[in-house]
Residue, then its C-alpha position, 0 to 999 in steps of 0.5 A: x620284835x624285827x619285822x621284815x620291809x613288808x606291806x603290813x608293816x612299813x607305810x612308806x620309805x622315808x629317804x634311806x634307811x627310815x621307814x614309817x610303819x602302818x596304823x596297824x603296827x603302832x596300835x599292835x605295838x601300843x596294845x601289846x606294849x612291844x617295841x618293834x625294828x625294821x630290817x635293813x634294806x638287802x640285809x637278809x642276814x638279819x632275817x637268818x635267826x627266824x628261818x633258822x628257828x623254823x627250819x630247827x623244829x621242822x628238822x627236830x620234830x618232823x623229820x621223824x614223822x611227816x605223814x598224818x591222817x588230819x590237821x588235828x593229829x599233826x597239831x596233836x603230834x607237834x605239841x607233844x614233840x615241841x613239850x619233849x624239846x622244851x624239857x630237854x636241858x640247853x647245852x649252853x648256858x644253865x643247863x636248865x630246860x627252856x620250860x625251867x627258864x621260862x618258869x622262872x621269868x613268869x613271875x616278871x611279865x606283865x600280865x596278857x592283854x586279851x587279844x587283840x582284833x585285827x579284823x574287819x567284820x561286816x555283814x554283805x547281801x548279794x543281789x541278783x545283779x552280783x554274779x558274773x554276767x555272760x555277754 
């Protein structure tokens, strides 16, 4: 995976072009078993495919329809559209659809670890000293 310079993943800068990344994304990394790189410093050609992936869906799917009554119906809309493309055959390559492909790599990938808790869950009491005091 490439990651962009940001504070959740890079700890700190060490001399020019190495980065230390954070207790976060080593453990992430080793849970999930991926390997991760970091951008180059003012390389933003280097973070173009994720924005261009972002901005192919939303040209694809929500150019057609962009107004819903709730949450839910846009997340019902968006699967049904995103089901439509990956059945679509790719142009390139096998003219397989990218649903065929991805079927056909299920049976080499390891099995999905449950997923893994990033939060920090604690149970606080407030007094009446914890409101903001007029003066």
């Amino acid at each position: 995976m490439v990651y962009d310079n940001t504070r959740v993943t890079v700890a700190r800068f060490v001399g020019r072009n190495e980065k230390e990344p954070t207790e976060a994304l080593l453990k992430l990394s080793i849970y999930y078993g991926f390997k991760f790189r970091f951008c180059n410093n003012y390389r933003a050609n280097e973070k173009g495919h994720v924005e261009r992936s972002v901005e192919y869906i939303r040209r694809r799917i929500f150019s057609k329809r962009d107004s819903f009554s709730s949450i839910e119906e846009a997340r019902r809309y968006f699967k049904a559209e995103l089901k439509k493309l990956n059945l679509r055959p790719q142009v390139l390559a096998s003219k397989k659809s990218a649903y065929d492909m991805l079927s056909e790599e299920k049976p080499y990938l390891i099995p999905a670890c449950p997923r893994y808790d990033t939060a920090r869950i604690a149970e606080q009491r407030a007094d009446k000293y914890s409101g903001c005091r007029s003066r």
